[in-house]
N, C-alpha and C positions, 0 to 999 in steps of 0.2 A: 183359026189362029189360037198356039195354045201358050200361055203367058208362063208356063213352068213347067217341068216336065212331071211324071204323075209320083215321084217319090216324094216332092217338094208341097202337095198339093193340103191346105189347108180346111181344116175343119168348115164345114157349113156353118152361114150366118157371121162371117168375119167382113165389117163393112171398111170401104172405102170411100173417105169425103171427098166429094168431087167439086170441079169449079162450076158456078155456076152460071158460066157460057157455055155447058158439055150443052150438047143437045143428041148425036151420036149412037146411033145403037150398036153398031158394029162392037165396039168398044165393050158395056155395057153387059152383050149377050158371052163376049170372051170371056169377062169377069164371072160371071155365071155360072157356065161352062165348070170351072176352077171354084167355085164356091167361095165367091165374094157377092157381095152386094155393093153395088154402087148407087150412092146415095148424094142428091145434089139437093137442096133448099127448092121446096116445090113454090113456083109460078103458075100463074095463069094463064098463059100461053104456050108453058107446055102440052105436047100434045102426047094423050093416052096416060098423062099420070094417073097413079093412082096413089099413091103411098104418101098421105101426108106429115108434115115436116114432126122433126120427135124431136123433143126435149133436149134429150139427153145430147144427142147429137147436134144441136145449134151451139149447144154451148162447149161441147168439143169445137166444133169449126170456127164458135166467136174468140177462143183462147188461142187458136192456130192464127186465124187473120191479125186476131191482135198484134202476136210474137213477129209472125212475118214484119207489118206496120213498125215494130219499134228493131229491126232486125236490116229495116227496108232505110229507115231514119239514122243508124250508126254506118251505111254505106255498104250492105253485104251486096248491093249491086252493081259498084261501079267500083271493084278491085280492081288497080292497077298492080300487076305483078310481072316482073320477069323470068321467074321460075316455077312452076309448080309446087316448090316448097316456102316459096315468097307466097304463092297466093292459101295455100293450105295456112301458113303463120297467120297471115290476114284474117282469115277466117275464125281461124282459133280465140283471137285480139277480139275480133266485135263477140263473138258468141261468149265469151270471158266474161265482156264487161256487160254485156246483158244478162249473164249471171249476175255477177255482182251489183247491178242496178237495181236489177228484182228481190234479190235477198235484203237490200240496206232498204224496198221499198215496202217492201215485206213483212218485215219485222219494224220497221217505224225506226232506222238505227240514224242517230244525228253525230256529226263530229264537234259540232258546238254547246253541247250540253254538258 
């Protein structure tokens, strides 16, 4: 199974954060293949891990989870839309205002000051 064809094929050691219900190898061994690593939050019931969990990379996936969580909280998954350009607008509207959430919480910005 080959996920690109070989003009598209990226640099060795370009990782991919995985969920951490993959269990999977099929998967895993494609990414490989292509020169990814697939990288999931190591447990102790996985079996044959060896690569334990990296810094750098928890706190990518704790910023990811987070955005999701507050992306998940303004409704990005219960769009109701009757067009593809209704649910693209929708889209646009929550990822807007989580911009704008993040900046005003960001910089500490108050309208009452």
């Amino acid at each position: 199974m080959r996920l690109h064809s070989q003009e598209h094929t990226r640099p060795e050691g370009h990782f991919i954060l995985g969920d951490e219900g993959y269990i999977g190898k099929r998967l895993h061994d494609a990414l490989k293949i292509d020169g990814y690593i697939l990288w999931t939050p190591y447990r102790k019931n996985m079996k044959g891990a060896k690569q334990p969990n990296k810094r750098e990379l928890m706190a990518i996936r704790r910023t990811i989870e987070s955005v999701f969580l507050v992306l998940k909280y303004y409704g990005i998954e219960n769009i109701l839309a009757r067009s593809v350009d209704g649910f693209q607008q929708t889209v646009e509207i929550i990822v807007l205002t989580y911009n704008i959430s993040y900046i005003l919480q960001r910089y500490e910005f108050s309208f009452f000051n």
